[in-house]
N, C-alpha and C positions, 0 to 999 in steps of 0.2 A: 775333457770334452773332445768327442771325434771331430778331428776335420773333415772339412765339404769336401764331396766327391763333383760338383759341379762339373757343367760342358766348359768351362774356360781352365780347372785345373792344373795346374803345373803350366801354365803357360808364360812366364814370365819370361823366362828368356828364346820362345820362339816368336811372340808377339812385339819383339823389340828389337827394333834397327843399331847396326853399329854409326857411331857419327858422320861420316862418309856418305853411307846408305840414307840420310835423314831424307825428308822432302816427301812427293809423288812420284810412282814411278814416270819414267820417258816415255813420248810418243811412241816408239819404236811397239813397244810395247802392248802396245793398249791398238793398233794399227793392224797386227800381224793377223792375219787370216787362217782362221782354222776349218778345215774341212770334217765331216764326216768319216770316221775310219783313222784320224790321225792321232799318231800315238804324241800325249802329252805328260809332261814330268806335274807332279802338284807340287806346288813351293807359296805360302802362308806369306800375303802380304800382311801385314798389321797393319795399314792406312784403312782396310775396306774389311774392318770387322765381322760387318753384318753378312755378309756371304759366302766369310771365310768356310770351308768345314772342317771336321774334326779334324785335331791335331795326330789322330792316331795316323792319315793319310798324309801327313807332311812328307815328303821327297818320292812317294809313291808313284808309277807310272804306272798309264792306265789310256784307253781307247776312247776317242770321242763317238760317243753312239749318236747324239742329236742335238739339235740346237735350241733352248726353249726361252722363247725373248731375247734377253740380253745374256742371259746363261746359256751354259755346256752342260749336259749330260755326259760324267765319263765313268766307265764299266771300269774297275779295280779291281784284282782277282788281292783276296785276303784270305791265308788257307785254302780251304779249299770250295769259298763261295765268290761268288762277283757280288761286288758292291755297287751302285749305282749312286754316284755324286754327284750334285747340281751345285756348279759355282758358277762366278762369273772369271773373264778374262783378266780378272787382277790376282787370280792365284793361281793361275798355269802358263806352264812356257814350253816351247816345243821341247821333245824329246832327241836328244841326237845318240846318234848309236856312235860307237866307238869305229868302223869303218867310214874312212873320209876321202 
């Protein structure tokens, strides 16, 4: 019998916290202010399933294009197209460059 190619796929060990990590994330978190133009890292919380998106964009960085409700619009360049992702602020964190 083939297995399911399903949207949740292989996700077992990116949709799961180590013990440490258990809970909701921190205020800090959920507080931080994202502009228009700001580059943001995508990082898979598992607490907020339903807004998660695909796994193929986990650790990916990418540009906030706009704001829509409680979600981010962020432009991903993949190969050689942009992708346009709507999440919400529970699975991005600012982007730091290696200059500090």
């Amino acid at each position: 019998m083939r297995h399911s190619k399903g949207y949740r796929n292989r996700m077992r060990k990116l949709a799961s916290k180590l013990p440490r990590e258990r809970g909701r994330p921190g205020l800090s978190k959920l507080l931080y202010e994202y502009n228009v133009g700001d580059l943001v890292c995508i990082d898979i919380c598992p607490n907020y399933i339903e807004t998660a998106p695909h796994r193929r964009y986990q650790g990916r960085v990418g540009r906030i294009v706009e704001r829509r409700g409680r979600a981010y619009v962020i432009a991903v360049q993949v190969g050689g197209k942009t992708k346009l992702i709507i999440t919400t602020k529970d699975h991005i964190k600012p982007f730091k460059t290696g200059a500090a």
